[in-house]
Backbone as a ProteinNet text record, in pm:
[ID]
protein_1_A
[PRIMARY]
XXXXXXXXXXXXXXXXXXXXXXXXXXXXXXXXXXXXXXXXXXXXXXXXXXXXXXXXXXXXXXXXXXXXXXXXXXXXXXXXXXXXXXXXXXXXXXXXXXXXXXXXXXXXXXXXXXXXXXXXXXXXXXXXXXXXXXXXXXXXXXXXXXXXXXXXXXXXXXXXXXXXXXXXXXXXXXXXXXXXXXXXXXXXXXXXXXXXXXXXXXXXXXXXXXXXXXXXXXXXXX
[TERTIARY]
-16887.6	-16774.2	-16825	-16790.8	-16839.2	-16804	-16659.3	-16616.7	-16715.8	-16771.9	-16875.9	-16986.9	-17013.1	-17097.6	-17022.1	-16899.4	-16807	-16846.5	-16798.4	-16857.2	-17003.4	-17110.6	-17234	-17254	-17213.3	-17179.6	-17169.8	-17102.6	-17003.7	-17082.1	-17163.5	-17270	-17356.6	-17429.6	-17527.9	-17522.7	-17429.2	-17373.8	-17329.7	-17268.2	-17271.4	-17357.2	-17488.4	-17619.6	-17633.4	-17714	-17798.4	-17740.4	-17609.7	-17562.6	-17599.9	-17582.2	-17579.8	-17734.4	-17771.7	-17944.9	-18016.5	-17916.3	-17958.2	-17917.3	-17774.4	-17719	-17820.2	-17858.4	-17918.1	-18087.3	-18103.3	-18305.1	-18329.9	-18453.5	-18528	-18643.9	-18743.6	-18888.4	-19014.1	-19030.1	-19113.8	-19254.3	-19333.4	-19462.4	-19535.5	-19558.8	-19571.3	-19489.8	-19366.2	-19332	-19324.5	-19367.7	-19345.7	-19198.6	-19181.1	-19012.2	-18982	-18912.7	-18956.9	-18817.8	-18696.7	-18575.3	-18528.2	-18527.1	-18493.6	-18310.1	-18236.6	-18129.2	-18043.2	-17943.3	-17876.6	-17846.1	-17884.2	-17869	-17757.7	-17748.9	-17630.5	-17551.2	-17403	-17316	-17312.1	-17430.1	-17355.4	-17314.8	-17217.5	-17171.8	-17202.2	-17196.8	-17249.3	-17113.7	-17071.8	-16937.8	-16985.2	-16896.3	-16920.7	-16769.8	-16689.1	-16529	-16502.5	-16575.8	-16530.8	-16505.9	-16381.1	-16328.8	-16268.4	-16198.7	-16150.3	-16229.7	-16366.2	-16448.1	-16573.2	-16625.7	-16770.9	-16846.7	-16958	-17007.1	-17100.6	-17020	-17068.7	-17124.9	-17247.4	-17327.5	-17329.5	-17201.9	-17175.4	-17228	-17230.3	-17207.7	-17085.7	-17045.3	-16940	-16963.5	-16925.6	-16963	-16837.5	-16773.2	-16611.9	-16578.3	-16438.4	-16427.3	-16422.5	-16339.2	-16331.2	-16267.1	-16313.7	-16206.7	-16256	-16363.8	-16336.9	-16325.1	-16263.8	-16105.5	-16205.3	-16215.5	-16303	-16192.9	-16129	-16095.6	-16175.2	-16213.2	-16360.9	-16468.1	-16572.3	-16734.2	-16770.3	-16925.9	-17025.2	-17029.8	-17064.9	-17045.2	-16930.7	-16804.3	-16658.9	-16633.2	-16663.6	-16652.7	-16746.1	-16876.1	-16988.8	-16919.4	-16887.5	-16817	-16718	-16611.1	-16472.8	-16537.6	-16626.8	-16663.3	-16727.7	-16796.7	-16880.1	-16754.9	-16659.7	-16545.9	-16461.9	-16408.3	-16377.3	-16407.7	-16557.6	-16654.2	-16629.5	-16636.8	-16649.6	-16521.3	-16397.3	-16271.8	-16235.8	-16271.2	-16251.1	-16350.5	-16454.3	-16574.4	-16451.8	-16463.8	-16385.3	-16235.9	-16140.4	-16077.7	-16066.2	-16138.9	-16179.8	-16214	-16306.8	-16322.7	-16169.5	-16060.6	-15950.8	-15914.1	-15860.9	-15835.8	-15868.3	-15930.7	-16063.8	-15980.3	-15837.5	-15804.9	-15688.5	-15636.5	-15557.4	-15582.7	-15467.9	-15484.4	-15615.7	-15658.7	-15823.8	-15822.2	-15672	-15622	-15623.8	-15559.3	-15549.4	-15743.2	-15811.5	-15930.3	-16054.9	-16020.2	-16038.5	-16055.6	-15911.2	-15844.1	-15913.8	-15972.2	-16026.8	-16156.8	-16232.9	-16355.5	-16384	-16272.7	-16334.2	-16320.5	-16214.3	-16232.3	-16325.8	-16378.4	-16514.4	-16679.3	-16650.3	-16751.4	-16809.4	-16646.9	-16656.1	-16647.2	-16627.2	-16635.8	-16827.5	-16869.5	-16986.6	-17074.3	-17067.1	-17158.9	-17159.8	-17028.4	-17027.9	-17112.6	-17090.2	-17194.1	-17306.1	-17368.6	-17482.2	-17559	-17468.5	-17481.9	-17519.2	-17378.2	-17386.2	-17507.1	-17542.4	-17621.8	-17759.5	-17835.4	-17972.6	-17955	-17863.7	-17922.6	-17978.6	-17924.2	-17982.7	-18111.9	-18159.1	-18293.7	-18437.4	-18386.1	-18452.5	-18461.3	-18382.4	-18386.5	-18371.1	-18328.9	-18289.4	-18432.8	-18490.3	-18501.8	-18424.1	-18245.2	-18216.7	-18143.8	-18197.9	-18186.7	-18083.6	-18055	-17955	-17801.3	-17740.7	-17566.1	-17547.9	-17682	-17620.7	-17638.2	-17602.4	-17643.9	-17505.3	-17475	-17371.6	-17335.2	-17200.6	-17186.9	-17214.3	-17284.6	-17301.7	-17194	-17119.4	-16984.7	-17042.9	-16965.6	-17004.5	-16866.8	-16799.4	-16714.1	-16607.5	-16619.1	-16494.1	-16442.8	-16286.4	-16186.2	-16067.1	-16017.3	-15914.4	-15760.5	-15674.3	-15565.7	-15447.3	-15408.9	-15294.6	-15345.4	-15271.8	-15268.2	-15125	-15160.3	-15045.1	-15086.4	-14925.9	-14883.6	-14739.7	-14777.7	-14664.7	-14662.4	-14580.7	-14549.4	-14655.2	-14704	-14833.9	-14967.8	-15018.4	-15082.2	-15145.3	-15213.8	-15265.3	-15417.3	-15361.2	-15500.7	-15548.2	-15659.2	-15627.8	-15738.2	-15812.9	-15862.4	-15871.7	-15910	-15887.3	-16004.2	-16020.7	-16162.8	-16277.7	-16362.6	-16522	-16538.3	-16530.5	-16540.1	-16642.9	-16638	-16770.9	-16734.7	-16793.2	-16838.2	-16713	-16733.7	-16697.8	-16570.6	-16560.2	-16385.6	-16325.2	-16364	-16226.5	-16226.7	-16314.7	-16334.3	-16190.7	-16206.7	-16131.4	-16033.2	-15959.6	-15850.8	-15784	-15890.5	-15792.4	-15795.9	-15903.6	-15869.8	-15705.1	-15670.3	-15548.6	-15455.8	-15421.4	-15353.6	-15358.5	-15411.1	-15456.6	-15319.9	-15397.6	-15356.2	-15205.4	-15128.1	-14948.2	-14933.4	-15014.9	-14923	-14901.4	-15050	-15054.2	-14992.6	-14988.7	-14896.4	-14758	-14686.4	-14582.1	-14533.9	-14630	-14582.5	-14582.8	-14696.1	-14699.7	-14552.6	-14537.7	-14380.4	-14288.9	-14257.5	-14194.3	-14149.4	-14275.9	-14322.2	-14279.8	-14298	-14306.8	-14124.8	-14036	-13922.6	-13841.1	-13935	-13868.3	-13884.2	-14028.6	-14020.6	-13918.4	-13909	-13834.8	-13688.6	-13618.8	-13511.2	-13485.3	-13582.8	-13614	-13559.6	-13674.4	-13678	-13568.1	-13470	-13320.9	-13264.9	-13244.4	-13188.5	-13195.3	-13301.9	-13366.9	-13346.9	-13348.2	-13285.1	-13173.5	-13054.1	-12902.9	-12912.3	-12958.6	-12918.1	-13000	-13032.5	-13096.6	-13033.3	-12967.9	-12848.5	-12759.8	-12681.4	-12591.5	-12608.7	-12725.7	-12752.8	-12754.1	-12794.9	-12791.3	-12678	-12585.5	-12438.7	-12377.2	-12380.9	-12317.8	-12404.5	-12535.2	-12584.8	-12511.1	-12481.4	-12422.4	-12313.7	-12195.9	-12077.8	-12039.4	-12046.2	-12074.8	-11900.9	-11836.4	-11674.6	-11700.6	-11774.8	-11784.2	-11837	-11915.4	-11950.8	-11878.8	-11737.5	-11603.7	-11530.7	-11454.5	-11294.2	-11208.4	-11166	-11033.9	-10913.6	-10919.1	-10828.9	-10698	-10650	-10471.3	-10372.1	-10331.9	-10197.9	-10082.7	-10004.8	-9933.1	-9785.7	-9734	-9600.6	-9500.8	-9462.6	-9336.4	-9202.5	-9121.8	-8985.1	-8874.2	-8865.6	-8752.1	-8580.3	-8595.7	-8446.3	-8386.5	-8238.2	-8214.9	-8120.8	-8111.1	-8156.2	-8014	-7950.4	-7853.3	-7783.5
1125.6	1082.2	1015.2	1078.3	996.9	850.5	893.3	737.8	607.5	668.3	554	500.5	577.4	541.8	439.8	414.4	315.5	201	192	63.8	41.6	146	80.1	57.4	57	10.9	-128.5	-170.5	-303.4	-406.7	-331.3	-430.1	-422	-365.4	-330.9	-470.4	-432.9	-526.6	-722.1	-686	-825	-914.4	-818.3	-907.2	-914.6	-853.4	-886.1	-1004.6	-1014.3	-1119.7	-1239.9	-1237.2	-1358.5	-1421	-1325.7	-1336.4	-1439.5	-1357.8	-1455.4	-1555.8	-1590.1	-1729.7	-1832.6	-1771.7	-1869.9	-1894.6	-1782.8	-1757.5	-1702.2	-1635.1	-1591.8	-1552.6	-1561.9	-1526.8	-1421.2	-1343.6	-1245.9	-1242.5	-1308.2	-1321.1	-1171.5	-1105.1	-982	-827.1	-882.2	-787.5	-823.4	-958	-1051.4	-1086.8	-1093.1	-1107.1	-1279.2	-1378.9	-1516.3	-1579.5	-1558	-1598.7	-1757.5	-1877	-1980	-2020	-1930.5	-1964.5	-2068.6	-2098.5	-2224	-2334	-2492	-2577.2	-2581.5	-2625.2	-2649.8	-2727.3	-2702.7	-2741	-2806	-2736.8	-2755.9	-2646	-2682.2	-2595.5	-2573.3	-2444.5	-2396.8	-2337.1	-2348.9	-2365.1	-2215.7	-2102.9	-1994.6	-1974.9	-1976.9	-1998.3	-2139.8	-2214.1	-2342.2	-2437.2	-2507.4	-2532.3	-2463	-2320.6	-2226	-2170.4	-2085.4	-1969.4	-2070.3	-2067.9	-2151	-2072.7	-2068.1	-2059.6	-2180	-2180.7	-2301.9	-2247.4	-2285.5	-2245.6	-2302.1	-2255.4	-2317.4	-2221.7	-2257	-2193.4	-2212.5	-2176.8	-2179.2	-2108.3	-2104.8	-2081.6	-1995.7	-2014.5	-1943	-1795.6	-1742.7	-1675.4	-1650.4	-1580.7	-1557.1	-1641.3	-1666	-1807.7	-1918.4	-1942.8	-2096.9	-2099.5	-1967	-2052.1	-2078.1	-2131.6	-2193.7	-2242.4	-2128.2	-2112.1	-2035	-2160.3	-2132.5	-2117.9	-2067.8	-2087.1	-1939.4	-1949.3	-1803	-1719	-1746.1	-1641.6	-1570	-1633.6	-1559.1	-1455.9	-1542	-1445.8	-1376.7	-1375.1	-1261.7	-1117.1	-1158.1	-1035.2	-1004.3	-1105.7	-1037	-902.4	-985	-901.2	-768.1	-765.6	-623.2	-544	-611.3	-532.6	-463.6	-508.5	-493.8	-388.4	-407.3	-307.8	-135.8	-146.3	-69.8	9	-97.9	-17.9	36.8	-14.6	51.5	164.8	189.1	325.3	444.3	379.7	497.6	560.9	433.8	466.9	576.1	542.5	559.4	741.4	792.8	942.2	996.8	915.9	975.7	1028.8	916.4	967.8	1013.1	1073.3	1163.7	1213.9	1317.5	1375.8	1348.9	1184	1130.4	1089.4	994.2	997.4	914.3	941.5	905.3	748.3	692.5	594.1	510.2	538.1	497.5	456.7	596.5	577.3	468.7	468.1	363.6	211.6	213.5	52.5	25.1	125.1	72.6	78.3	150.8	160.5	-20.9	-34.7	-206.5	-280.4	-243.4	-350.1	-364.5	-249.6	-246.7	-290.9	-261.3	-302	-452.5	-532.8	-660.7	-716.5	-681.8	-738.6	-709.7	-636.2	-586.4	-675.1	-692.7	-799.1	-924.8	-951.1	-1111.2	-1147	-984.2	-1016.4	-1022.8	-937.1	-981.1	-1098.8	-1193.6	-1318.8	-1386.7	-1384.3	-1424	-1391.5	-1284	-1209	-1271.4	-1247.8	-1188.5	-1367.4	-1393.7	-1532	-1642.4	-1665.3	-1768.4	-1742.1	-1591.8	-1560.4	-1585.9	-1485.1	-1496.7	-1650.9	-1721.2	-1827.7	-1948	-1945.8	-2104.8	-2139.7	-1994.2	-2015.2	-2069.6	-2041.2	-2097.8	-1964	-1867.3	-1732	-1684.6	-1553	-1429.6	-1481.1	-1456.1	-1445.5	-1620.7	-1676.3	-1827	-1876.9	-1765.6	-1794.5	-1810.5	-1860.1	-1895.3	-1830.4	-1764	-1676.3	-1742.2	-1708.2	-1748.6	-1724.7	-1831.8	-1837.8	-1860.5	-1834.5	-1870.9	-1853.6	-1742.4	-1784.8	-1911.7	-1968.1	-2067.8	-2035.1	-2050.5	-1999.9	-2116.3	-2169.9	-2265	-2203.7	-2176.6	-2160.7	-2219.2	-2293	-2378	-2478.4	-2573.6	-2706.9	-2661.2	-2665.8	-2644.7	-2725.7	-2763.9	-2901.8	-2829.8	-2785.7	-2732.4	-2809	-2873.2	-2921.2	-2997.6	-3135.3	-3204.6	-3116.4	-2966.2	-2931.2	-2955.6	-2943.2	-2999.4	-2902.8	-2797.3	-2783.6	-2759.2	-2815.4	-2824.2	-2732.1	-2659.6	-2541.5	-2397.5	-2281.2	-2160.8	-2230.4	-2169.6	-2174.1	-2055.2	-2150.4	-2043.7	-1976.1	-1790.6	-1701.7	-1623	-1476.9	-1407.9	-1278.6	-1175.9	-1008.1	-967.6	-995.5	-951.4	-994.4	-1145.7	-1182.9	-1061.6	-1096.3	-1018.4	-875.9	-828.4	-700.6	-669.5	-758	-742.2	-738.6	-864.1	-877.1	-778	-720.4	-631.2	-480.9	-482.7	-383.4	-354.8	-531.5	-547.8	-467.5	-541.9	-519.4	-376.3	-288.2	-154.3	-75.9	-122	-59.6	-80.6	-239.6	-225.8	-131.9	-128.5	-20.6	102.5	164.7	303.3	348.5	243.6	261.3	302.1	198.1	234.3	332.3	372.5	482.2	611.3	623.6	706.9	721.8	585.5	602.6	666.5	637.2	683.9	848	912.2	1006.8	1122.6	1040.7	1074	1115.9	976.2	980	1071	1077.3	1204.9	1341.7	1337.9	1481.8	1525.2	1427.6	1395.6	1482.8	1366.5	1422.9	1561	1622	1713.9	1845	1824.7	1969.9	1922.1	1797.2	1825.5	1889.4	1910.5	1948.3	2126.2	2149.4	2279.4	2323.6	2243.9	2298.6	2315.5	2243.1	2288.3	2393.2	2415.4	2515.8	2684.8	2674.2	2814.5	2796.8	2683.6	2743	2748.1	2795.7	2821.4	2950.5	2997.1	3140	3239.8	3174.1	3221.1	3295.3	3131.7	3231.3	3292	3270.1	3393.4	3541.2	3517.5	3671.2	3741.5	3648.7	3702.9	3713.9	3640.8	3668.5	3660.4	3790.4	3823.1	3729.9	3716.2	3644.3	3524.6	3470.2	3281.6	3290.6	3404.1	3376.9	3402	3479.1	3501	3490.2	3370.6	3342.8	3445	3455.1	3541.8	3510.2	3667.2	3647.2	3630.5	3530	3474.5	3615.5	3607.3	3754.1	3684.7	3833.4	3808.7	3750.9	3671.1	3543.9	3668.4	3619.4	3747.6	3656.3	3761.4	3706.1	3599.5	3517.7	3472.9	3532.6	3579.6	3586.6	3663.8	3648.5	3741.2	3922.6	3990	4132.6	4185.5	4233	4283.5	4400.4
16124.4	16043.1	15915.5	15772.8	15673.7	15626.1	15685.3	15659.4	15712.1	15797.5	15808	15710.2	15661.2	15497.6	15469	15465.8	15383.4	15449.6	15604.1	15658.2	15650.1	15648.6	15651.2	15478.6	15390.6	15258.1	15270.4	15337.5	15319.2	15413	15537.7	15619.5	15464.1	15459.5	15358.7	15218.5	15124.5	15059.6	15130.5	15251.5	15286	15301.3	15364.3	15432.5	15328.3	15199.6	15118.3	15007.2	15022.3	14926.7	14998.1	15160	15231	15189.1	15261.5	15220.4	15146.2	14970	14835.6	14875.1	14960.8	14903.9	15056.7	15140.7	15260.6	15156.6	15142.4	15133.8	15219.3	15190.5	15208.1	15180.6	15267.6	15223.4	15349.7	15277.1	15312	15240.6	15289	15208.3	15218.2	15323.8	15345.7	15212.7	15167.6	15120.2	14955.3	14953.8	14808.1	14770.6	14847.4	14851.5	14866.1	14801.8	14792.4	14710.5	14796.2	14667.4	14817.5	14717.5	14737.1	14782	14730.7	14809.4	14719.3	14764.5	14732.7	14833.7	14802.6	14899.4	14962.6	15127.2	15192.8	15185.2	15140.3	15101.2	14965.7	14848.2	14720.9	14668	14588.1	14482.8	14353.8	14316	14181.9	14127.4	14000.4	13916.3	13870.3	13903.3	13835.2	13742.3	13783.8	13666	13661.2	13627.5	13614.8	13736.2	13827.1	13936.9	14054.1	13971.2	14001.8	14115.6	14052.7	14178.6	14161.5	14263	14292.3	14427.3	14387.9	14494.9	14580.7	14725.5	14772.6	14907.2	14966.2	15097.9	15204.1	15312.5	15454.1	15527.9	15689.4	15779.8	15832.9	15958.4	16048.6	16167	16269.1	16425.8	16437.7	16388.6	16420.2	16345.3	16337.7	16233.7	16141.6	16076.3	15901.2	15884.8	15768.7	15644.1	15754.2	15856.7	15916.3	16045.6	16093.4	16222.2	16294.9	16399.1	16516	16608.7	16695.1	16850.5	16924.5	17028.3	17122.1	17117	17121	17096.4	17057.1	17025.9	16952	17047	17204.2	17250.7	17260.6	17266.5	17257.2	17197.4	16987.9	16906.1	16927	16964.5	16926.8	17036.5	17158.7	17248.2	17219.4	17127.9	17081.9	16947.7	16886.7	16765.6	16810.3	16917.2	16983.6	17045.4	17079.8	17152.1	17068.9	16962.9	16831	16774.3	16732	16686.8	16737.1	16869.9	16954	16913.6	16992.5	16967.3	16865.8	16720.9	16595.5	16561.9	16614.7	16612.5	16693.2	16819.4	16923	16828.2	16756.6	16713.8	16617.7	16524.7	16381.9	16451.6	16535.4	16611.7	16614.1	16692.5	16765.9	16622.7	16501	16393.6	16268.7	16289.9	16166.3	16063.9	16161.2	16097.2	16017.8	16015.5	15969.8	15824.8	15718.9	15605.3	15563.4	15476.5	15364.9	15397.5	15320.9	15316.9	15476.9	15582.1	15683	15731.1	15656.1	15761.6	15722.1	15599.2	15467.1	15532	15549.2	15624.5	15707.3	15809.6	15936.7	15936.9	15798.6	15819.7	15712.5	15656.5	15627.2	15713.8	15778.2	15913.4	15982.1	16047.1	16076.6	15998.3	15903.7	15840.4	15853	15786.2	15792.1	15916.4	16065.3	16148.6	16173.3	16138.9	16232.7	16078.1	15957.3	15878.9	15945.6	15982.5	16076.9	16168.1	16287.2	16368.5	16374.7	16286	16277.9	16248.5	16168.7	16146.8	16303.5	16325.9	16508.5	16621	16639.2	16685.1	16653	16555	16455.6	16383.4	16346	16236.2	16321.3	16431.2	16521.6	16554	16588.2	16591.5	16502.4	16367.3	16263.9	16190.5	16152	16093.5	16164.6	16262.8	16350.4	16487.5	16501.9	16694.5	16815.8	16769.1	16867.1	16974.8	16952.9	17018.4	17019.9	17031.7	17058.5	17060.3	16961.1	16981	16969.7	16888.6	16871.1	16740.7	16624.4	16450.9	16426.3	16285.8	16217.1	16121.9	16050.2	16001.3	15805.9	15706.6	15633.4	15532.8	15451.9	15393	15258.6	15148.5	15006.5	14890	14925.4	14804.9	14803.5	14722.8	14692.5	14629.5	14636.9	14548.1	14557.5	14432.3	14410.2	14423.6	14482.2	14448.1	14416.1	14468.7	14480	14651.9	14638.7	14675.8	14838.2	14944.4	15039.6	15152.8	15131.4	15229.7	15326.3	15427.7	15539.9	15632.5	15688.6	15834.3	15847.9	15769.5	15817.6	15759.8	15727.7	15754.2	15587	15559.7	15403.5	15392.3	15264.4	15253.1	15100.9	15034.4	14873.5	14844.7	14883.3	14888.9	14977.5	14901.1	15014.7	15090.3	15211.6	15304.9	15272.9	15260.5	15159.2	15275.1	15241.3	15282.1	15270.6	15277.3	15251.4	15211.9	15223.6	15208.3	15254.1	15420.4	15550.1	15570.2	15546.6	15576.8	15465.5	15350.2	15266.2	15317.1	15345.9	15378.4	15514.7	15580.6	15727.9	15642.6	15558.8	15537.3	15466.7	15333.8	15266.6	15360.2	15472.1	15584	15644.5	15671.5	15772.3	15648.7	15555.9	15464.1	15428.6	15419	15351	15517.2	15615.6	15754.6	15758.8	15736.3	15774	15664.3	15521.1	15407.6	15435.9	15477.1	15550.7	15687	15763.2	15918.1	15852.2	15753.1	15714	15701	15573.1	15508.1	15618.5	15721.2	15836.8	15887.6	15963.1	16008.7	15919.3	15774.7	15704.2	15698	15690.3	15659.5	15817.7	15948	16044.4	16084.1	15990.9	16004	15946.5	15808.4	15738.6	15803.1	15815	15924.1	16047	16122	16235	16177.9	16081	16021.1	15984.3	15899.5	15860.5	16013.3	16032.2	16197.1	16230.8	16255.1	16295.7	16189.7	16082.3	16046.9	16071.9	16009.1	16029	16187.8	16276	16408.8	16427.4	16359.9	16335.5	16271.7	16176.5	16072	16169	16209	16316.8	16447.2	16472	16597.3	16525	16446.4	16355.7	16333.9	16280.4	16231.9	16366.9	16477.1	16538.1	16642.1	16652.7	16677.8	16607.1	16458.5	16378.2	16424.8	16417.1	16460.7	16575.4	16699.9	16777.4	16783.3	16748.7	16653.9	16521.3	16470	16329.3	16236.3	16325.4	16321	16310.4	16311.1	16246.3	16154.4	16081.7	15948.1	15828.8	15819.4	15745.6	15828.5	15717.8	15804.8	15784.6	15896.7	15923.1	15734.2	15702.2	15594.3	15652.6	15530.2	15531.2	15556.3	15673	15689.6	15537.9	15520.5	15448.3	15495	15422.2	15452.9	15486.5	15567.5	15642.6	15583	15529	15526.5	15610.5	15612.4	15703.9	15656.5	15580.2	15528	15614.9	15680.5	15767.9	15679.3	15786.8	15736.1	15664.7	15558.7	15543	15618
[MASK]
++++++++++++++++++++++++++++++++++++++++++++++++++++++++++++++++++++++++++++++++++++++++++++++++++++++++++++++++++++++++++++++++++++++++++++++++++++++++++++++++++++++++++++++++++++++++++++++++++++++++++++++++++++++++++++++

């Protein structure tokens, strides 16, 4: 399936940005980029976009319900179901296959974080690394029900990737249904209209009405 080029695009692109923003060094390959310190920020639009260098144990944008091993098996399960998926519908729209190959993408850059970062950089072994976050973005200031938050949550590659995945998927599901409804409509109609033709074929008398007889006199007779 080519669409997979798309997701291994988007792993591809995620790691290596993460990369720059953690460090890294490969003395072996001369490879030697310093990174940006944890938790400062560097002003790239002013207050607005920054890039700032967290981790997080949890999901995209932050969330943290339950622990690394959770997400690391929700994310392999995930993974999985959207590969198997992504086969069933090959032959569905560009668009639809699009949606799910970012979804995938950006779930499977995460994991590897999860997976591989605890290894390579921490020693604290297998499925116990932190997913590396960096964009900051200012939007507006929101205060709901107690809940207060005066920045987006510094994201990555991979979150936006999922998200404009989800988003790409209700537009295209839609329009599917839509499309599915019109068809639907459609063959009813086209199925009335051929049982129609059809009893006229067999009675050639429902397809011309009986002509008007001529008005008979009432007048009585001389």
């Amino acid at each position: 399936m080519r669409i997979l080029i798309f997701s291994g695009i988007i792993v591809l692109v995620d790691q290596l940005n993460k990369l720059i923003v953690r460090g890294v060094h490969i003395p072996a390959l001369g490879i030697s980029i310093e990174g940006l310190r944890y938790g400062v920020s560097r002003p790239i639009l002013g207050d607005f976009f920054r890039l700032t260098y967290i981790e997080n144990p949890g999901m995209a944008f932050g969330i943290d319900v339950g622990g690394k091993i959770f997400f690391s098996i929700f994310s392999v399960l995930a993974s999985a179901a959207i590969l198997v998926y992504l086969y069933h519908v090959r032959r569905e729209s560009l668009g639809f296959r699009v949606a799910l190959a970012l979804i995938l993408g950006g779930a499977a850059g995460n994991l590897i974080d999860r997976a591989f970062y605890g290894v390579i950089f921490d020693g604290s072994g297998l499925f116990a690394g932190k997913v590396v976050d960096f964009f900051d973005l200012d939007f507006f200031d929101i205060n709901f029900l107690g809940y207060q938050l005066s920045r987006w949550p510094v994201f990555n590659i991979a979150d936006a990737s999922v998200t404009i995945g989800v988003l790409l998927l209700l537009i295209f599901h839609r329009k599917g249904v839509q499309e599915e409804t019109a068809a639907f409509a459609s063959s009813q109609g086209t199925a009335t209209i051929g049982a129609r033709d059809q009893r006229v074929a067999t009675n050639p008398s429902l397809e011309t009405p009986p002509k008007d007889s001529p008005p008979q006199s009432t007048a009585p007779g001389i």
